[in-house]
C-alpha positions as CSV (number, residue, x, y, z in Angstrom):
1,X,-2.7,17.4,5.1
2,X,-5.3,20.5,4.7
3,X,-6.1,19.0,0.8
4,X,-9.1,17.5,-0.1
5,X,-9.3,14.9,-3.1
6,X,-11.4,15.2,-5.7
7,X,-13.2,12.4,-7.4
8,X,-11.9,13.3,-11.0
9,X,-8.5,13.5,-9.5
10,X,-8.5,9.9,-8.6
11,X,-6.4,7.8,-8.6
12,X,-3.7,9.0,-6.3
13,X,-0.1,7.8,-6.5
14,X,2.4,8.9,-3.7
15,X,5.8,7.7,-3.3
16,X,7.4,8.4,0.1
17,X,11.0,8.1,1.6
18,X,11.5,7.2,5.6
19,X,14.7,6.3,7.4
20,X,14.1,2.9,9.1
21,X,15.6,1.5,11.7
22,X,15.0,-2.6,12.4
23,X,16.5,-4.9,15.5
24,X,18.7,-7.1,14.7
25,X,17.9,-11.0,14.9
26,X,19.0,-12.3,18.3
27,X,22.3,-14.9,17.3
28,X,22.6,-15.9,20.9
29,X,26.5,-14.8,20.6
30,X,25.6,-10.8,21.6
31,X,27.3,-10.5,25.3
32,X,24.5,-9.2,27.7
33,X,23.2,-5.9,26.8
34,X,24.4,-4.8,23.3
35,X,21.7,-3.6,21.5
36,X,22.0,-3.9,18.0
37,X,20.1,-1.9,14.9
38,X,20.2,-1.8,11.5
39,X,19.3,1.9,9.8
40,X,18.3,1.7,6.0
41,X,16.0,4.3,4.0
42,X,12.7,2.6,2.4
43,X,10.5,3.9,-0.4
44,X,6.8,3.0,-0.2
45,X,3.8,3.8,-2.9
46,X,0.5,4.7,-1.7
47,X,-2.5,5.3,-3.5
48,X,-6.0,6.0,-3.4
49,X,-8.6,5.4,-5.4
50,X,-12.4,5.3,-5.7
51,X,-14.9,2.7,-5.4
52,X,-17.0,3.2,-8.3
53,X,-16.2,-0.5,-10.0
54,X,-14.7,-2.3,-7.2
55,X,-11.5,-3.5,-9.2
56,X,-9.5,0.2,-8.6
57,X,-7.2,-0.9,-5.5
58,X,-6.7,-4.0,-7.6
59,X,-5.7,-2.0,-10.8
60,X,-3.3,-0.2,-9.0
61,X,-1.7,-2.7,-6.7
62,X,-0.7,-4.5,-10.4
63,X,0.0,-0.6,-11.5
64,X,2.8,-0.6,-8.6
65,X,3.6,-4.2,-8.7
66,X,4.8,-4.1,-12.2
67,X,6.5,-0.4,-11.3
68,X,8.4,-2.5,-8.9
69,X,9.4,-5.2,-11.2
70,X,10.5,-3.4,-13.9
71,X,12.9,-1.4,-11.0
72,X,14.6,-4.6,-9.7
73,X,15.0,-6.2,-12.8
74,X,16.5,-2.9,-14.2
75,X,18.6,-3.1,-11.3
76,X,19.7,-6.3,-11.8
77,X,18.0,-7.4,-8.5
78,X,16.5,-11.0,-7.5
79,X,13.2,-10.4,-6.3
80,X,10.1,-12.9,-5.3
C-alpha cells in the first residue's frame, strides 16, 4: 500500500502469513446443527514481475516451486 514499484526493482517476492479457517467435510454422522471448522495458519509467496520477455511469472513460479520443495523435503514431508 502507498509504494510504487519500480521496474529495476522487479522481481518482487512476498511471503505472507494468514490464519485460515476451512468447513469441515460433511460425514453425514454430525447431529443437526453442529458446525464444524478447522483453524490452521498458511504461508503463501507472491511475486511480481515484468513483462519484458514473457518467461518472468514462469521463472519465478519454478523460483518458488523449488523453494517449496526443498522446504518439505527438509522437513521430511510427502508432497505431490
Amino acid at each position: 500500500m502507498d509504494h510504487a514499484v519500480q521496474l529495476q526493482d522487479l522481481p518482487i517476492r512476498v511471503a505472507c502469513s494468514s490464519t485460515c479457517y476451512r468447513a469441515e467435510t460433511d460425514t453425514g454422522r454430525e447431529p443437526w446443527g453442529l458446525y464444524r471448522v478447522h483453524q490452521f495458519t498458511k504461508v503463501e509467496m507472491f511475486g511480481v514481475t515484468a513483462a519484458e520477455r514473457g518467461t518472468e511469472s514462469e521463472e519465478l513460479l519454478d523460483e518458488f516451486l523449488g523453494l517449496q520443495k526443498e522446504i518439505f523435503s527438509e522437513l521430511g514431508l510427502h508432497y505431490r
